[in-house]
C-alpha positions, 0 to 999 in steps of 0.5 A: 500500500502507499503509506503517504497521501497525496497533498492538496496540491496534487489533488486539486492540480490533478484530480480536481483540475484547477477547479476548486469550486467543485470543493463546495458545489460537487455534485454525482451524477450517476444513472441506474438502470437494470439488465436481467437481475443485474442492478447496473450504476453508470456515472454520466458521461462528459461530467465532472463526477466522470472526469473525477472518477477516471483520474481517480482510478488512473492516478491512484487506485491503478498503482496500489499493490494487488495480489498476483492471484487477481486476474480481472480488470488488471492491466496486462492480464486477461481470462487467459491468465485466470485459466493459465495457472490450472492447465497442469491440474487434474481435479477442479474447483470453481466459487463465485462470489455472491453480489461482489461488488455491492457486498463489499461493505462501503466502510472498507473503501473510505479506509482505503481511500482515506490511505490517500486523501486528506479529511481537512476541509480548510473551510470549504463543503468537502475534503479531499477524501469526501469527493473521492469518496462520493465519486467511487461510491455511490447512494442507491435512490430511495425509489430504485426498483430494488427494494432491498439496495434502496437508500444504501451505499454501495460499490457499484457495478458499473464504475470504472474504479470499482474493479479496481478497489475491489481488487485492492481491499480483496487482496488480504483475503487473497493473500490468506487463500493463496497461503492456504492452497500453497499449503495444500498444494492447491493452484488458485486465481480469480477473476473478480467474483469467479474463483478456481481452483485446481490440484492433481488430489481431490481430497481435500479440494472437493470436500466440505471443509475446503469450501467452509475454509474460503467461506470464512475467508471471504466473511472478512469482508462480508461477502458469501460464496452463491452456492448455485455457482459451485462446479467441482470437476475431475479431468476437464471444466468449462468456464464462459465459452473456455474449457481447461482439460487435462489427464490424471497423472499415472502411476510407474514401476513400483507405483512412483508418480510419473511426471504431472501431465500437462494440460491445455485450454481450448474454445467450447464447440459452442463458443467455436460454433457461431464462428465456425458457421460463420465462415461457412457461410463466407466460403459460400460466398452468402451476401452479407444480408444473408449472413446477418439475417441467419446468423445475428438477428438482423430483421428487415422489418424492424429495420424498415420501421426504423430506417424506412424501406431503402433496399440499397441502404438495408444492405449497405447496413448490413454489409458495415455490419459484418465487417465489424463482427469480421474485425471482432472476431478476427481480433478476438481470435488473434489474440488467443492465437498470440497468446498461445505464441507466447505460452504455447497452453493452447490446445494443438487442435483448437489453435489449426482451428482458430488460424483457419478461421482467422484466414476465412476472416481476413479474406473477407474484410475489405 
C-alpha cells in the first residue's frame, strides 16, 4: 500500500483540475438502470463526477499493490491468465462470489481511500477524501426498483474504479487463500467474483471443509460464496465459452508418480460454433444480408420501421455490419492465437482451428 497521501496540491492540480469550486458545489451524477437481475450504476458521461472518477482510478487506485492471484480488470492480464495457472491440474474447483461488488461493505473503501486523501476541509463543503469518496461510491435512490439496495451505499457495478478497489481491499483475503492452497498444494486465481481452483488430489479440494475454509475467508469482508455457482470437476471444466482439460497423472514401476501431465485450454464447440458457421457461410460466398439475417438477428422489418424501406441502404447496413463482427472476431481470435505464441497452453487442435478461421476472416474484410 502507499503509506503517504497525496497533498492538496496534487489533488486539486490533478484530480480536481484547477477547479476548486467543485470543493463546495460537487455534485454525482450517476444513472441506474437494470439488465436481467443485474442492478447496473453508470456515472454520466462528459461530467465532472466522470472526469473525477477516471483520474481517480488512473492516478491512484491503478498503482496500489494487488495480489498476483487477481486476474480481472488488471492491466496486462486477461481470462487467459485466470485459466493459465490450472492447465497442469487434474481435479477442479470453481466459487463465485455472491453480489461482489455491492457486498463489499462501503466502510472498507473510505479506509482505503482515506490511505490517500486528506479529511481537512480548510473551510470549504468537502475534503479531499469526501469527493473521492462520493465519486467511487455511490447512494442507491430511495425509489430504485430494488427494494432491498434502496437508500444504501454501495460499490457499484458499473464504475470504472470499482474493479479496481475491489481488487485492492480483496487482496488480504487473497493473500490468506493463496497461503492456504500453497499449503495444500492447491493452484488458485480469480477473476473478480469467479474463483478456481485446481490440484492433481481431490481430497481435500472437493470436500466440505475446503469450501467452509474460503467461506470464512471471504466473511472478512462480508461477502458469501452463491452456492448455485459451485462446479467441482475431475479431468476437464468449462468456464464462459473456455474449457481447461487435462489427464490424471499415472502411476510407474513400483507405483512412483510419473511426471504431472500437462494440460491445455481450448474454445467450447459452442463458443467455436457461431464462428465456425460463420465462415461457412463466407466460403459460400452468402451476401452479407444473408449472413446477418441467419446468423445475428438482423430483421428487415424492424429495420424498415426504423430506417424506412431503402433496399440499397438495408444492405449497405448490413454489409458495415459484418465487417465489424469480421474485425471482432478476427481480433478476438488473434489474440488467443498470440497468446498461445507466447505460452504455447493452447490446445494443438483448437489453435489449426482458430488460424483457419482467422484466414476465412481476413479474406473477407475489405
Amino acid at each position: 500500500m502507499i503509506k503517504n497521501k497525496i497533498s492538496d496540491d496534487f489533488f486539486r492540480k490533478a484530480i480536481l483540475k484547477g477547479n476548486e469550486d467543485l470543493l463546495n458545489n460537487f455534485s454525482p451524477a450517476v444513472r441506474e438502470f437494470q439488465i436481467g437481475c443485474d442492478n447496473l450504476f453508470e456515472i454520466t458521461r462528459e461530467t465532472e463526477h466522470k472526469q473525477i472518477n477516471d483520474r481517480i482510478t488512473k492516478f491512484v487506485l491503478e498503482k496500489t499493490p494487488i495480489n498476483s492471484s487477481a486476474c480481472g480488470f488488471v492491466q496486462g492480464k486477461s481470462y487467459y491468465d485466470f485459466l493459465r495457472p490450472h492447465i497442469s491440474g487434474y481435479y477442479f474447483l470453481r466459487l463465485d462470489i455472491k453480489k461482489f461488488f455491492h457486498s463489499i461493505p462501503s466502510y472498507e473503501v473510505k479506509a482505503l481511500l482515506s490511505q490517500f486523501f486528506n479529511n481537512e476541509k480548510n473551510g470549504n463543503k468537502y475534503s479531499a477524501l469526501d469527493i473521492a469518496y462520493m465519486s467511487v461510491i455511490h447512494k442507491v435512490s430511495d425509489t430504485h426498483i430494488d427494494k432491498d439496495f434502496r437508500s444504501k451505499e454501495i460499490l457499484p457495478m458499473g464504475f470504472s474504479s470499482s474493479p479496481v478497489i475491489s481488487n485492492i481491499i480483496f487482496r488480504k483475503v487473497d493473500i490468506l487463500i493463496q497461503k492456504l492452497c500453497e499449503d495444500k498444494g492447491i493452484v488458485y486465481s480469480r477473476y473478480a467474483d469467479d474463483m478456481l481452483f485446481s490440484c492433481d488430489n481431490s481430497n481435500y479440494l472437493h470436500c466440505d471443509q475446503f469450501e467452509r475454509d474460503i467461506s470464512i475467508f471471504i466473511s472478512t469482508l462480508s461477502l458469501r460464496l452463491k452456492k448455485r455457482k459451485r462446479r467441482a470437476t475431475e479431468n476437464t471444466i468449462s468456464l464462459n465459452g473456455y474449457v481447461v482439460q487435462n489427464k490424471k497423472r499415472e502411476k510407474g514401476f513400483l507405483h512412483v508418480y510419473k511426471e504431472k501431465p500437462v494440460g491445455s485450454i481450448r474454445l467450447s464447440d459452442k463458443k467455436l460454433k457461431p464462428l465456425k458457421k460463420l465462415a461457412s457461410l463466407l466460403q459460400k460466398q452468402k451476401s452479407p444480408v444473408v449472413i446477418m439475417e441467419s446468423l445475428f438477428s438482423l430483421e428487415r422489418r424492424k429495420f424498415i420501421n426504423r430506417y424506412g424501406n431503402n433496399w440499397n441502404f438495408y444492405c449497405k447496413y448490413a454489409d458495415e455490419q459484418l465487417q465489424n463482427k469480421l474485425k471482432g472476431y478476427r481480433s478476438y481470435l488473434v489474440s488467443l492465437i498470440k497468446y498461445n505464441d507466447k505460452y504455447g497452453c493452447v490446445n494443438v487442435e483448437c489453435m489449426e482451428k482458430l488460424r483457419a478461421l482467422v484466414g476465412v476472416f481476413e479474406l473477407n474484410i475489405k
